[in-house]
Residue, then its C-alpha position, 0 to 999 in steps of 0.5 A: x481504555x477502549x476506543x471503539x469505531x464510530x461515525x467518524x473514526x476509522x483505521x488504516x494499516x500497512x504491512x510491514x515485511x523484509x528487510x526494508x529500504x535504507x535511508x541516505x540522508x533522508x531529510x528530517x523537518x520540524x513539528x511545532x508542538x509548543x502547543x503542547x509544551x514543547x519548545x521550539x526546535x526539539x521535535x522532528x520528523x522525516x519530512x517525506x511521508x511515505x518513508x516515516x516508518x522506522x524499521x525498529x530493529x535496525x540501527x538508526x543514525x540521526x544527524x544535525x548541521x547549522x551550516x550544512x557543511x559539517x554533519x554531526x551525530x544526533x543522540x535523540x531523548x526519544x524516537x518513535x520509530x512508528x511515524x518518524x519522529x525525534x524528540x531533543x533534550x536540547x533545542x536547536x535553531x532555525x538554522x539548523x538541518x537534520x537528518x537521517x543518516x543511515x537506518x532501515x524504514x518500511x515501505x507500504x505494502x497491502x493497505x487495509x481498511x478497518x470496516x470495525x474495530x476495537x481498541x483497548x489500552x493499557x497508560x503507562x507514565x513516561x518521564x522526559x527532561x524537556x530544555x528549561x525544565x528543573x524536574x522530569x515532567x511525566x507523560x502517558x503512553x500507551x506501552x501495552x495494547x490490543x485490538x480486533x479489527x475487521x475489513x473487507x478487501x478484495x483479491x488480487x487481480x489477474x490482469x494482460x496488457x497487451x505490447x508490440x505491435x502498433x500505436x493506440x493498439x494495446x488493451x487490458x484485460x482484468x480477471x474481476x473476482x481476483x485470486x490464482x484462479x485468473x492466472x488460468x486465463x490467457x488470450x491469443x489474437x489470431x490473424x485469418x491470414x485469408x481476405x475479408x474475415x469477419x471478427x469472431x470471438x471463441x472460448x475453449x477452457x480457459x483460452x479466449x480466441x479472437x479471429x481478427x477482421x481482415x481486409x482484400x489484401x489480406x490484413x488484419x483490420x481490427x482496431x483496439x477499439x473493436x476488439x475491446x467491443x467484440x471482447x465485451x459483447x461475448x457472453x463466453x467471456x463475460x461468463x469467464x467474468x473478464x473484462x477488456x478495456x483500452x490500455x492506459x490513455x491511448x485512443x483504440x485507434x491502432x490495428x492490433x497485432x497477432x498474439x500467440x499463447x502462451x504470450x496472452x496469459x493473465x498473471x498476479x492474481x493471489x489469493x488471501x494470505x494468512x498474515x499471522x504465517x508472515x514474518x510481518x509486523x503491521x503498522x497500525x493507525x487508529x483515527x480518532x478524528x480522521x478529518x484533523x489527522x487525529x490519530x494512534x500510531x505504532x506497530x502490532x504483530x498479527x496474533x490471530x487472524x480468521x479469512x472468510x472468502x465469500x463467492x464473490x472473492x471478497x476477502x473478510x479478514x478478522x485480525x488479532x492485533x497486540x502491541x510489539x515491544x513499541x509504543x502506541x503514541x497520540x498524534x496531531x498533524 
């Protein structure tokens, strides 16, 4: 079977890498799918999203309580480690809590949009004892699948955020294109230290010097707000392709303070990573209708992957995906 991107289909995926975070009694909510026949009170999910995906090589605890006073071992018929749920042989009730008691899950890293992409499945039948049932009932999963995917992303961006000195006096500066080359990049603010200097802003290599204002005193005069113009009105740094913005919310007001190198640098540019060199696993979400949150959902190792970066420092990546030893399942939130 081949699932194959359309008006209305797309994907999402996550790198899921390290040793991951620990669950302490993370709490689990029920999924009511009677619709799909199952009773009430046997499928359960982590109920905080951001912590449903459940780190498979690790030994995972589950536990169940009516009263909330005396937690018990919960033993799941199933659980899909690529969401977050557990399926019960035996229904519990409404009363009932549960839990994840102990256990790893990964955390979100690298978020990666699918620009196209190609989905091919191989059905597998699973047996499953469900409460009330007289004979296994059998479903089909999909144990065994690959994928191509492309997607356009860009590079991580070198950024400075200003601190110290007066209120409303901090700026940002962000190296457009993204990568290590923004990491070269630093500003100094240097104060005139004579009376009634004009702002001047400079390049030299890879330094952005700005001559701050000052008044008869002397003292500085320049505001956030008029070094963010001067910054953006000089074609030197517009030619570095930096750009200068009000840090946050704050309104520009403040006088700025003299900044030293090497205290101006721009740091956390990174370039494109090859994915395949990672101990990683990617979380792979394939979305037959993304407006109902219709879905496949498991984890993929990464068995090739192609990086082109274009002059503009955008990242296409070609991916080679294959299933790793857990289940591609159908969802419906």
């Amino acid at each position: 079977m081949a699932l194959v991107n359309s008006t209305g289909k797309v994907a999402a995926f996550y790198l899921a890498k390290g040793t991951g975070s620990a669950y302490s009694d993370e709490a689990m909510s029920e999924v009511n799918l009677s619709a799909e026949g199952y009773p009430r009170y046997t499928v359960y999910q982590v109920t905080d999203d951001t912590k449903r995906y459940i780190k498979d090589n690790v030994a995972v605890v589950f536990q169940e309580d009516q009263g909330i006073t005396d937690w018990q071992t919960l033993t799941p018929a199933e659980v899909q480690y690529a969401g977050g749920r557990i399926f019960l042989s035996s229904a519990l009730t409404s009363g009932h809590a549960v839990r994840v008691h102990s256990g790893n899950y990964y955390t979100y890293a690298k978020c990666l949009g699918a620009k196209d992409w190609r989905l091919d499945m191989s059905w597998v039948t699973e047996k499953s004892m469900c409460l009330g049932d007289s004979v296994p009932s059998a479903s089909l999963i999909h144990k065994d699948w690959t994928a191509t995917v492309g997607a356009y992303w860009p590079l991580t961006q070198a950024t400075l955020a200003t601190t110290g000195g007066n209120e409303n006096s901090h700026i940002t500066l962000t190296h457009e294109p993204g990568g290590t080359d923004g990491n070269d990049y630093e500003l100094v603010l240097v104060d005139p230290g004579v009376e009634n200097a004009t702002a001047d802003v400079s390049v030299t290599g890879t330094t952005i010097t700005v001559t701050l204002a000052s008044s008869a005193v002397p003292a500085i005069t320049t505001t956030a707000s008029q070094l963010v113009a001067a910054l953006s009105t000089a074609d030197a740094v517009s030619n570095l392709k930096i750009t200068a913005a009000l840090a946050g919310a704050e309104t520009g007001v403040g006088i700025v303070a003299a900044l030293a190198s090497p205290n101006g640098a721009l740091t956390g540019g990174l370039d494109a990573t090859d994915l395949t060199s990672e101990t990683a696993k990617l979380i792979a979400i394939f979305y037959d209708t993304y407006s109902s949150d219709r879905r496949y959902e498991g984890y993929a190792v990464i068995k090739g992957n192609s990086i082109t970066i274009d002059p503009g420092k955008l990242i296409e990546q070609s991916l080679t995906l294959e299933s790793c030893g857990t289940p591609l399942y159908f969802r419906e939130s």
